[in-house]
C-alpha positions, 0 to 999 in steps of 0.5 A: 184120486178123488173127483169133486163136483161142484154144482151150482144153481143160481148161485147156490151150491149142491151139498150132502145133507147136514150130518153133524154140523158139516156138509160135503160136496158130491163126489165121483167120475161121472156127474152127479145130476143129469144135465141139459145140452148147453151145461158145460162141465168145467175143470178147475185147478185140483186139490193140493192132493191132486184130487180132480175139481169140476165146476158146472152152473146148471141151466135148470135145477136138478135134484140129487138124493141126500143132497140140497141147494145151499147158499155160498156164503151159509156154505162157508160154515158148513164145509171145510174151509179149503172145500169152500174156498174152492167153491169160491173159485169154482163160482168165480169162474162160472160168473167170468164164463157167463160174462164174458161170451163176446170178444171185447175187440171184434165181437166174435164169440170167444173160445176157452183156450185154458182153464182159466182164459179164453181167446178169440178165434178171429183176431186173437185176443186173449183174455182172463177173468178180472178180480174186483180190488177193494180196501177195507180198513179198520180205524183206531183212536186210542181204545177206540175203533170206528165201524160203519153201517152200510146202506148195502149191508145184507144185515142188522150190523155194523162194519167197516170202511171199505171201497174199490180201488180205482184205476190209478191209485195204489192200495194205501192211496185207496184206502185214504180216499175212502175213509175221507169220502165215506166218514170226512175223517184223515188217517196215518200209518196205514199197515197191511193186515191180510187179504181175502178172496171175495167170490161174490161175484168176483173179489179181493179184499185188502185189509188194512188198519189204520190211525185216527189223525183228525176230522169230524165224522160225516158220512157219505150218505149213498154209502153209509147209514151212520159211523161211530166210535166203539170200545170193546165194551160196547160193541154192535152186532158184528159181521159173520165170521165169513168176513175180513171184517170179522177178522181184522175186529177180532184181532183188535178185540185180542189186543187187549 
């Protein structure tokens, strides 16, 4: 079976030069590029196939012939969408690692007790990486969809109405919460659209859509620029496709 290196460096990901619009990680037994003493080599859940998966999050950036750092979120168009979502994973729990050095209870410094958990040597707690929940929902009102401009957005583009999901509350009172807060707006019939692993750093999106019921838009101004009701024949610039954002428009544009 195969082994499959991925190999980041401050959140960027070692990959073969571009070779007909796709891109591959490195593969091998051994390493790849030469690491220091406190780089740790880890092993994540393998392919469908079987074939090995190895993480490591470089201290010091080291090159490979044939090879360049690229972005995690460019990568989702250059490799394979499995290959990516693996990455996704491979990056998820470099980040856990980073973060969790200490016991929470006594202090301890913890130990890697499986793949996926680690434990304290001294009093025993165990513990396992932790997924930020988040809602995201389109809003329809007749031919019409509202979509957001975030103050965060990394881009000149308009999405959609999203937020964590708070302690307490389940999915769909999330989703009510938010679009008050955000736009002042009331909503109906909320349905489940799919959901997305969110590796940036350590998410899960939960798309959702929704009816208009009533309300003025007034925007939450620490969160949004602006909010407005768009047709399909008028629509902004959109979110990348990488996004759930994408798909949930992209399925209503369909719907025509």
């Amino acid at each position: 079976m195969k082994t499959y290196w991925f190999i980041f460096h401050d959140g960027d990901i070692l990959l073969s030069e571009e070779k007909e619009g796709k891109r591959e990680v490195p593969e091998g037994e051994q390493c790849p590029v030469a690491l220091n003493e406190h780089d740790r080599i880890q092993s994540i859940t393998p392919f469908p196939d079987g074939s090995a998966v190895k993480a490591v999050s470089l201290s010091e950036r080291k090159e490979k012939m044939g090879f360049e750092y690229i972005g995690l979120r460019e990568s989702f168009n250059l490799l394979e969408f499995s290959v990516y979502q693996k990455a996704g994973k491979c990056e998820e729990i470099m980040y856990w690692d980073k973060q969790t050095r200490f016991c929470g209870v006594c202090g301890s410094p913890l130990s890697w007790h499986t793949e996926i958990s680690k434990k304290c040597p001294t009093c025993g707690k165990e513990i396992w990486p932790l997924l930020a929940t988040a809602i995201i929902v389109l809003i329809h009102k007749g031919d019409e969809v509202l979509l957001v401009r975030g103050k965060n957005f990394r881009k000149n583009f308009f999405g959609l109405v999203a937020g964590f999901v708070e302690t307490g509350e389940t999915l769909e009172e999330a989703v009510h919460r938010e679009v008050l807060e955000e736009t002042g707006l009331t909503i109906s019939n909320i349905r489940y659209f799919s959901s997305q692993p969110w590796p940036y750093p350590c998410g899960l999106m939960v798309g959702f859509e929704a009816d208009y019921v009533s309300g003025n838009i007034k925007v939450q101004e620490e969160e949004l620029l602006c909010a407005e009701w768009f047709t399909r024949n008028n629509l902004p610039t959109l979110p990348d496709k990488l996004s759930i954002a994408r798909r949930l428009i992209d399925h209503w544009i369909l719907q025509e």
